[in-house]
C-alpha positions as CSV (number, residue, x, y, z in Angstrom):
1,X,39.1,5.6,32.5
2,X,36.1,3.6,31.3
3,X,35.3,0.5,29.1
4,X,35.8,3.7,26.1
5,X,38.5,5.9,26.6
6,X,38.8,7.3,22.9
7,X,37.9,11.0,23.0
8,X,35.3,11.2,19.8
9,X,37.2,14.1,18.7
10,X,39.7,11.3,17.4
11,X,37.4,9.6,15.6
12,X,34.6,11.8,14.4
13,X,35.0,13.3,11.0
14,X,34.6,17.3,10.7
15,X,31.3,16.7,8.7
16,X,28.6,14.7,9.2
17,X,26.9,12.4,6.5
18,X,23.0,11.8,6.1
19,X,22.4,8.8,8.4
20,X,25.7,9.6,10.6
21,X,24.2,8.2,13.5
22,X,24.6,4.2,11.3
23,X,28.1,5.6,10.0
24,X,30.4,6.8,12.7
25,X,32.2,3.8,14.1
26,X,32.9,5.6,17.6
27,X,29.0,6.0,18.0
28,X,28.2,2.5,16.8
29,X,31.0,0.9,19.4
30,X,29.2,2.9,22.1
31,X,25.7,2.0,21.2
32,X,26.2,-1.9,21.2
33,X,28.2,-1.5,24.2
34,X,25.3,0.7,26.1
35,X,22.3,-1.2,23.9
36,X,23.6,-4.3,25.4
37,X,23.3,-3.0,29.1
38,X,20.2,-1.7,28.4
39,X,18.4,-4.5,27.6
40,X,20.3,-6.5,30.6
41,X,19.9,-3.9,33.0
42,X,16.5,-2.4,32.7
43,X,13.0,-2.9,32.4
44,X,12.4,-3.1,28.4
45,X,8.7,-3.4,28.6
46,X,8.3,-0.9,30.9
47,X,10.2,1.5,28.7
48,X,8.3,0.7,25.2
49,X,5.1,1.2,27.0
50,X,5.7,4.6,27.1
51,X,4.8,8.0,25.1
52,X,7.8,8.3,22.7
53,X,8.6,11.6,24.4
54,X,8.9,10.1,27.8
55,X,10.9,7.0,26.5
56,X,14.0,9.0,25.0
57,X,13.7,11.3,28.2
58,X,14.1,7.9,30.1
59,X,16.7,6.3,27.9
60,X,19.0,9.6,27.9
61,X,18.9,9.3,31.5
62,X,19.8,5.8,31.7
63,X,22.2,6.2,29.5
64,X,23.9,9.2,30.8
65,X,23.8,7.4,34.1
66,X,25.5,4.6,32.3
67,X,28.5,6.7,30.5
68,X,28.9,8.6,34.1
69,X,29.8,5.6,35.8
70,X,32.3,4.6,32.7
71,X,33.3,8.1,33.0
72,X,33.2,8.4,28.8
73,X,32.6,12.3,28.1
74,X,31.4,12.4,24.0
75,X,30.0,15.8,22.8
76,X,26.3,16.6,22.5
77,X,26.0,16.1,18.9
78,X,27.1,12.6,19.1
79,X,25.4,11.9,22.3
80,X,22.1,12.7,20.2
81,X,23.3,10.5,17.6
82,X,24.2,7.5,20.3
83,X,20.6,8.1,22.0
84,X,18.9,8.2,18.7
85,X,20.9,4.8,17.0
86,X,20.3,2.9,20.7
87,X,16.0,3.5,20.6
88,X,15.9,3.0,16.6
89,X,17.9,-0.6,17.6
90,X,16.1,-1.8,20.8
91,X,12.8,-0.6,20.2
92,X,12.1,0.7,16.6
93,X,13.6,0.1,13.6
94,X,17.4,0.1,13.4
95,X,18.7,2.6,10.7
96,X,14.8,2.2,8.9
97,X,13.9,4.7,11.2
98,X,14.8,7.8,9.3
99,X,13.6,6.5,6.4
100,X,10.1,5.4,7.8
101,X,9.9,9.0,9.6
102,X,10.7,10.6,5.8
103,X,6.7,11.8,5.0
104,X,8.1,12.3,1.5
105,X,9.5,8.6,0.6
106,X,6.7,6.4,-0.1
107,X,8.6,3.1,-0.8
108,X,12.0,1.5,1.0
109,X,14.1,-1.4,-0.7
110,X,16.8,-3.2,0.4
111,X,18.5,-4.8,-1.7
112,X,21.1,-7.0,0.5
113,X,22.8,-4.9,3.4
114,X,25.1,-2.8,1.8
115,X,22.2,-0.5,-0.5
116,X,19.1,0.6,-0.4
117,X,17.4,3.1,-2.3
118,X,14.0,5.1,-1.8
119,X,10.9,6.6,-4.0
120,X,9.8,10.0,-3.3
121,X,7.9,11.9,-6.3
122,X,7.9,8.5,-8.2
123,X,11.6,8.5,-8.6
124,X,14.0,5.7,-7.0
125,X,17.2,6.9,-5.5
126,X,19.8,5.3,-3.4
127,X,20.4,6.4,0.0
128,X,24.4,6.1,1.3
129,X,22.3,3.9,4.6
130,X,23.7,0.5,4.7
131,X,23.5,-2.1,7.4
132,X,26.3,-3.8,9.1
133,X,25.9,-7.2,7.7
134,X,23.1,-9.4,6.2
135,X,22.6,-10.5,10.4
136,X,21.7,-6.8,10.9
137,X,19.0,-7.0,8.3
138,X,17.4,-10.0,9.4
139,X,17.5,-8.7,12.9
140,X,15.4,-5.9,12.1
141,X,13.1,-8.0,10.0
142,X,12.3,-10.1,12.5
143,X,11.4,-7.4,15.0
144,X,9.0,-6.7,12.1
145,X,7.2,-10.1,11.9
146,X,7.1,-11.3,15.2
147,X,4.2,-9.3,16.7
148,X,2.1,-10.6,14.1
149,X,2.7,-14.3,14.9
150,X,4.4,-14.4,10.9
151,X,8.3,-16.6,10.1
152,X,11.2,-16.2,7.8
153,X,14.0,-18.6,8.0
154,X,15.2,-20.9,5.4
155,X,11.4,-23.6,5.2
156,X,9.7,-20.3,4.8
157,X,12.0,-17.3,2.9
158,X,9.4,-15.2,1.8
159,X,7.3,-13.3,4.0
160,X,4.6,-10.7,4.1
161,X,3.6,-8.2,7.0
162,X,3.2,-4.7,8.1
163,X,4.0,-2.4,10.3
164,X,2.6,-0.6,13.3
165,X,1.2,2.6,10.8
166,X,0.3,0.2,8.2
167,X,3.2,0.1,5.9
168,X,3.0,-3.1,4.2
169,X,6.6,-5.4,4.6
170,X,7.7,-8.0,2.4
171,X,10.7,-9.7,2.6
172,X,12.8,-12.7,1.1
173,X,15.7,-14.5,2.2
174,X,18.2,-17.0,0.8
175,X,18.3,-19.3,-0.8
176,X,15.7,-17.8,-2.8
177,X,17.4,-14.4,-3.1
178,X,20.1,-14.6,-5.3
179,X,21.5,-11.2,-3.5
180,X,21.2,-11.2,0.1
181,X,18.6,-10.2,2.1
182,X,15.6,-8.3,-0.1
183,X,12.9,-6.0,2.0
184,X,10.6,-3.7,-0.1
185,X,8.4,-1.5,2.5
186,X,5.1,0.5,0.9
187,X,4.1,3.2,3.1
188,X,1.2,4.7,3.7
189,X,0.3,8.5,4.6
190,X,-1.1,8.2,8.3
191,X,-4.2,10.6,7.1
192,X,-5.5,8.6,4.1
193,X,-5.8,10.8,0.6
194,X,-8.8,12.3,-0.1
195,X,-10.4,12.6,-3.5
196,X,-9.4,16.8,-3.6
197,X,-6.0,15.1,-2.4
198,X,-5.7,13.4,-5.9
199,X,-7.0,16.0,-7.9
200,X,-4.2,18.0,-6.3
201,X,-1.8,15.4,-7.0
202,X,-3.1,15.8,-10.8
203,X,-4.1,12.3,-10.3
204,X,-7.9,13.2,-11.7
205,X,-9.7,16.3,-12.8
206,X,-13.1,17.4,-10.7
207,X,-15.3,16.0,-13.1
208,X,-14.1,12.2,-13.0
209,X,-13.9,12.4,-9.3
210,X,-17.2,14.1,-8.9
211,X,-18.7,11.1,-10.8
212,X,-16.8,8.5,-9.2
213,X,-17.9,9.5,-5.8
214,X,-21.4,9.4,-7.3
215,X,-21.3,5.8,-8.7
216,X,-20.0,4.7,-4.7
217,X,-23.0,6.8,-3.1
218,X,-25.6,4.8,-5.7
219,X,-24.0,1.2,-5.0
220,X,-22.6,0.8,-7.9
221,X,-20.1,-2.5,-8.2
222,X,-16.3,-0.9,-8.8
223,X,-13.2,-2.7,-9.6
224,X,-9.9,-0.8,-9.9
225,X,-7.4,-1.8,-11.8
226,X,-3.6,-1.4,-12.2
227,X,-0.1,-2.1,-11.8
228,X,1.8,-2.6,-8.7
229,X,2.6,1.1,-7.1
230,X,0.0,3.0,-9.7
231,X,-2.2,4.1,-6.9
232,X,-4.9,1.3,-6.4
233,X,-5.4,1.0,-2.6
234,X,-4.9,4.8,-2.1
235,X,-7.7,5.3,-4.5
236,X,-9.9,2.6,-2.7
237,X,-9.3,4.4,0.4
238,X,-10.8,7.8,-0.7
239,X,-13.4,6.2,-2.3
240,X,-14.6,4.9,0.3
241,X,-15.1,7.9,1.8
242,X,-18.5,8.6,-0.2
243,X,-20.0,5.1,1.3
244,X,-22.9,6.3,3.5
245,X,-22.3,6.5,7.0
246,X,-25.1,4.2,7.7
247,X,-23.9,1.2,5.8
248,X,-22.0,-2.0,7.4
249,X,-19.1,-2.4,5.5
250,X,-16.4,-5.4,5.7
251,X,-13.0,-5.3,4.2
252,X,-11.2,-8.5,3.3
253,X,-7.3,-8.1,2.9
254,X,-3.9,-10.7,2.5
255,X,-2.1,-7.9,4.7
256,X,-4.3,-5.1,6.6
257,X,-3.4,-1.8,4.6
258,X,-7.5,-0.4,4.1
259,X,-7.8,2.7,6.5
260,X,-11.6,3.6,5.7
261,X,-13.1,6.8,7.0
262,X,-16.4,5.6,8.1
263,X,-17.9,4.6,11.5
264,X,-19.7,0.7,11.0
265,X,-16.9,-0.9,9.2
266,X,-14.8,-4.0,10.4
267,X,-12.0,-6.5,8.9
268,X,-10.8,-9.4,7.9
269,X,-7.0,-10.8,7.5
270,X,-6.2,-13.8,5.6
271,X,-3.8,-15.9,7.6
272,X,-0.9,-17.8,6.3
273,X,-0.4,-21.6,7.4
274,X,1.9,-22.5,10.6
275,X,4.9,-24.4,10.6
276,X,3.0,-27.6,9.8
277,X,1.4,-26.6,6.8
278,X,-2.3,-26.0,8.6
279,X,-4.4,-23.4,9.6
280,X,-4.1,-21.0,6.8
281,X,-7.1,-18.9,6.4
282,X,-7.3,-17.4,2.7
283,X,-9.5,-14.8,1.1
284,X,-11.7,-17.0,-0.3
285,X,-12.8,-18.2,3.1
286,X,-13.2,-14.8,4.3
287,X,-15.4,-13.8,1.5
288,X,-17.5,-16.8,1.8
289,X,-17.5,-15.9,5.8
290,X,-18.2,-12.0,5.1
291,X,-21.4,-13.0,3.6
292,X,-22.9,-13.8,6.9
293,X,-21.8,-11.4,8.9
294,X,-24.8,-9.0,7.6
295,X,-22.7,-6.8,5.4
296,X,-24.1,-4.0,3.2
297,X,-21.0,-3.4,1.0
298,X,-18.0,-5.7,1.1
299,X,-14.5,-4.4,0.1
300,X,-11.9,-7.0,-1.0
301,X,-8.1,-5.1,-1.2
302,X,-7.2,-7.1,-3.8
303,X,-8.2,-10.4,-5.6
304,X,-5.8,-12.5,-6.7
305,X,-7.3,-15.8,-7.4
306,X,-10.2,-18.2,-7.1
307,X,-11.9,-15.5,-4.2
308,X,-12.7,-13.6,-7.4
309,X,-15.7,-16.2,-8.1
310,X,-17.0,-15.4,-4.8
311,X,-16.4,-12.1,-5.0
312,X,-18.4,-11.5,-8.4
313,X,-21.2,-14.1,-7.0
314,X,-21.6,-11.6,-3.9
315,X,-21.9,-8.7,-6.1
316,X,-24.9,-10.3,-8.0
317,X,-26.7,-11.8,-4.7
318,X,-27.5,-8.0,-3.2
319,X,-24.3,-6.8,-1.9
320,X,-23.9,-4.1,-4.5
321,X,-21.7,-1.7,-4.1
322,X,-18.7,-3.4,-3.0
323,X,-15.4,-2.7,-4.2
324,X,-12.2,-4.7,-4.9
325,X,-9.1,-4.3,-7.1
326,X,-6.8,-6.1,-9.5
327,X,-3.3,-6.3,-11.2
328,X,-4.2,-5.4,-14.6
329,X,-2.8,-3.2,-17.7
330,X,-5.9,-2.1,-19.1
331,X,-10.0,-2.3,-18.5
332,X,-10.1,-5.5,-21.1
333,X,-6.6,-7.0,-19.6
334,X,-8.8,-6.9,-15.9
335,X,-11.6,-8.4,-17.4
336,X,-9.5,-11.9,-19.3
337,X,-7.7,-12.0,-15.8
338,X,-11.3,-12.5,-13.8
339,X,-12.6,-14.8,-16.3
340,X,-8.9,-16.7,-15.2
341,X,-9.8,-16.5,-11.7
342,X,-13.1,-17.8,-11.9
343,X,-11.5,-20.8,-13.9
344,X,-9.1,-21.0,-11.1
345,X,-11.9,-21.8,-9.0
346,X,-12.7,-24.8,-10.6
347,X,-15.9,-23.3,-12.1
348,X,-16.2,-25.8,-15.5
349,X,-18.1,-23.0,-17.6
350,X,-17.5,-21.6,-21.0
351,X,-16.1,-17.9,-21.2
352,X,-19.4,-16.5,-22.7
353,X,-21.4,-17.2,-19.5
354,X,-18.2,-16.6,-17.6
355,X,-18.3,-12.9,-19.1
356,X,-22.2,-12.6,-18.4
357,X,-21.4,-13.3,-14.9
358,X,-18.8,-10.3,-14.8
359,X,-20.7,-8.1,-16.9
360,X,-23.7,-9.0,-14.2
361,X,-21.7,-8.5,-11.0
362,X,-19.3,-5.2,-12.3
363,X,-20.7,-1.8,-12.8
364,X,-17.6,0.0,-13.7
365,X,-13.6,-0.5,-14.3
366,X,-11.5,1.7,-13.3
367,X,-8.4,2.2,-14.7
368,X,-5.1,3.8,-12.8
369,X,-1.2,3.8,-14.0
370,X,1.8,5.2,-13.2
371,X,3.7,6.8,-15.6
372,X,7.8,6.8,-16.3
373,X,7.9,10.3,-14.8
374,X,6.7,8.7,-11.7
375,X,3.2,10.5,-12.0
376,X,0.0,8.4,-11.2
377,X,-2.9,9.3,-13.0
378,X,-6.3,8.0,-13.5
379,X,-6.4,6.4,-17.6
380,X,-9.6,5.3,-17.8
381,X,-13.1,5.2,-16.3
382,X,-15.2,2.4,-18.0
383,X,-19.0,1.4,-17.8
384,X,-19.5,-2.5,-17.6
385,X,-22.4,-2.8,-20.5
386,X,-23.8,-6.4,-22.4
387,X,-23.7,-5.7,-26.0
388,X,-27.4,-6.3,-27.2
389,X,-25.8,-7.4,-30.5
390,X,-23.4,-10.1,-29.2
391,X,-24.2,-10.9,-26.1
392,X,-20.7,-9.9,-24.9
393,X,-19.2,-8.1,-22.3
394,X,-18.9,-4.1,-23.7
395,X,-16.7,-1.5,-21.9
396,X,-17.9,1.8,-22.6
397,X,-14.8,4.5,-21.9
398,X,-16.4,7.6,-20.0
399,X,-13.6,9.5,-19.2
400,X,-10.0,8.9,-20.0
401,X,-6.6,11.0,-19.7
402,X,-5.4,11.8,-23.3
403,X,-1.9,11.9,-23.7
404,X,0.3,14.4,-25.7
405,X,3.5,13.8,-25.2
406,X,6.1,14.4,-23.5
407,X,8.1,18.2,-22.3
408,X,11.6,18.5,-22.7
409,X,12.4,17.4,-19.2
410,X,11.0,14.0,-19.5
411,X,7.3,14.9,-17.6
412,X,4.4,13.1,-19.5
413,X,1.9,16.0,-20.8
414,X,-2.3,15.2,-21.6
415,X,-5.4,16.1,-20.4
416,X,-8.5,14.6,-18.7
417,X,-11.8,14.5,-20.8
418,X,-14.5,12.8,-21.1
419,X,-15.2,10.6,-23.8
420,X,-18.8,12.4,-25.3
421,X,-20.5,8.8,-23.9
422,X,-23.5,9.2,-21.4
423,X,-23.3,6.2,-19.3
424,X,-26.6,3.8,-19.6
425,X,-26.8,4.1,-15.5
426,X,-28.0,7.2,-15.6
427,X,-31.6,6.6,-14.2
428,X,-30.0,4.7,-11.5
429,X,-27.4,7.4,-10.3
430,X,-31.1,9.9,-10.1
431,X,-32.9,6.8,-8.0
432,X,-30.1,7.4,-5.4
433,X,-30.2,11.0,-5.0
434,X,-26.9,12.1,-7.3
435,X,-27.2,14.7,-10.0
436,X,-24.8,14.5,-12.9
437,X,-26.0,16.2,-15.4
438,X,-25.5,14.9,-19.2
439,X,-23.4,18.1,-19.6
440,X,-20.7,16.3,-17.6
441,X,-20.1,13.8,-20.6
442,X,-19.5,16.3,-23.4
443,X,-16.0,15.8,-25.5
444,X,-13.9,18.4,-25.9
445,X,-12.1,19.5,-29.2
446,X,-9.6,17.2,-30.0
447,X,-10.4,14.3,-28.5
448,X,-10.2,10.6,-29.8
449,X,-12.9,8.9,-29.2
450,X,-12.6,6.3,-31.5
451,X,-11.5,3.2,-28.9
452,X,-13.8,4.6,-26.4
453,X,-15.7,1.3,-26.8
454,X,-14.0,-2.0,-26.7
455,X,-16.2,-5.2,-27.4
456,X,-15.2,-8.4,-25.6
């Protein structure tokens, strides 16, 4: 007999869990057994340069080849399980692979090696997946850093990356997790959404997503705002898709997640420092840098910090249109956390001409949650104004989703509207071609209007 001389009928159980491939211990013998000659007896790269097709064609010939000379005989179900656990471990993703297949599940966390749950609709769950230890974890990990030149070990524990169909990674390690080994993984749909994909999703109504497509078109300055998961780079993403063709557009991310549908745009990728400390490139630097690459509209994912100042500066020195988002509750919660950035950046001004600088640079504020039923919606679409009476910054509310209440199975209930407001950049939306009628603006019954203006 061979190395293996169990028959799997011993060992298998007569029904077959979720990830059965991760729990049977017969198949997981066999794999590290056959994983181990694979990568000792074959030509890896040769392998992983092929269609995915071709490859498990190849590997179930190899490893046939390998359990006929061991003379092992296992039956075809758990052949396809061995196959499937031995390319997810030496070329993919160990027992991620399911999940990361799984069109439904939009976020992954692991929360040490022994659970890990999954959002799909906006709800977590945990999966019965678990890892063999906390080595098996960091194993797979580092299969996700390494092509991008990125560390974790215990000088650097916290990491962020992405992988090969854009999910964004991050990971920490101990000493500063308290609980093992923690990954969270966003993913992202392969075919971006579309703005008839959100109003599908219930995300908008036609109205607010016909005039935010017509504020992009007419180079209007948008920042979106929200919390972490609501929606913010998905929305960014088909917004951009109403940027015309023509124009050279430059996006500036911390991790490359933008996926923009248009034919003249390029990127830019902040860089973290190397083991010694040097050579981190940030976002400010790329912002500074984008400006001379002849852009027409620049698109920052995200601002964080003192980039903002430069962000806001090239909005008010010709690049209009450009687009960025930040972490914010509300419209007027984005606004104090700019004017923070911009002190950040060592700018010694006082907030009034802080706040004429934003109200200057930003058009509109767009406002994005999601909800505790796991719904996102959009909660607000604000105009950028300077109140004539104050000399403040004014955020005029254009549309907003009105909520209700909730049903009896916990799903938040409301309504889009808009606020009865016409926005003041009317004559500018006609200059560039878009017709929105003032019709568009006109309050339903029953709507509250009465904080649809916010002074600053």
């Amino acid at each position: 007999m061979g190395l293996f001389s169990k028959k799997p009928s011993q060992t298998m159980p007569e029904e077959t869990p979720t990830f059965s491939a991760y729990d049977n211990p017969y198949v997981e013998e066999l794999s590290e057994h056959y994983k181990a000659r694979l990568l000792n007896e074959t030509n890896l790269d040769r392998l992983t340069s092929m269609k995915p097709g071709e490859m498990r064609q190849a590997i179930e010939r190899i490893i046939t080849q390998f359990m006929s000379e061991e003379k092992v005989v296992i039956a075809h179900r758990d052949k396809e399980h061995l196959l499937t656990r031995i390319i997810d471990e030496s070329v993919g993703f160990g027992p991620l692979e399911p999940l990361l297949n799984d069109v439904e599940i939009t976020e992954i966390l692991i929360n040490g090696h022994g659970e890990v749950y999954i959002e799909k609709k906006g709800q977590l769950t945990q999966t019965n997946l678990k890892f063999r230890d906390e080595r098996h974890v960091r194993h797979i990990i580092d299969r996700v850093v390494a092509p991008i030149g990125r560390r974790i070990d215990e000088s650097s524990p916290m990491v962020d990356a992405r992988l090969p169909d854009g999910s964004r990674v991050n990971a920490v390690i101990p000493p500063i997790s308290l609980n093992g080994t923690l990954v969270s993984i966003r993913k992202f749909s392969k075919d971006p959404y579309t703005m008839d994909n959100l109003i599908e999703f219930n995300s908008m109504d036609e109205a607010m997503s016909s005039y935010l497509q017509s504020i992009v078109a007419a180079k209007m300055n948008v920042l979106i705002s929200g919390g972490t998961g609501s929606g913010k780079t998905t929305l960014l993403n088909a917004l951009s898709r109403s940027i015309p063709p023509g124009e050279r557009v430059i996006t500036i991310e911390d991790s490359a997640e933008l996926k923009l549908d248009r034919p003249n745009v390029v990127g830019l990728e902040a860089r973290p420092p190397n083991t010694e400390g040097k050579g981190a490139i940030t976002i400010r630097d790329l912002v500074r840098n984008a400006l001379r690459m002849r852009p027409d509209r620049i698109v920052v994912g995200e601002v964080r910090g003192s980039e903002a100042f430069d962000m806001l500066q090239a909005m008010n020195t010709g690049h209009e249109g450009s687009l960025t988002t930040v972490h914010a509750n509300t419209p007027l919660d984005a606004v104090r956390r700019l004017e923070g950035m911009i002190m950040m950046a060592g700018m010694e001004l006082p907030s009034s001409i802080i706040r004429e600088y934003i109200v200057g640079a930003l058009d509109y504020i767009v406002q994005i949650e999601r909800l505790q039923d796991g719904q996102r919606k959009t909660m607000s679409i604000s105009e950028v104004v300077v109140d004539t009476k104050t000399k403040g910054v004014k955020l005029q509310e254009i549309f907003k989703y009105q909520r209700t209440g909730l049903s009896m199975d916990g799903k938040v209930q409301g309504f889009f509207t808009p606020t009865g407001i016409i926005p003041k950049n009317q004559y500018r939306l006609q200059v560039f071609g878009q017709d929105v009628p003032d019709s568009l603006f006109e309050a339903g019954e029953g709507v509250n209007t009465d904080d649809s203006i916010s002074l600053i």
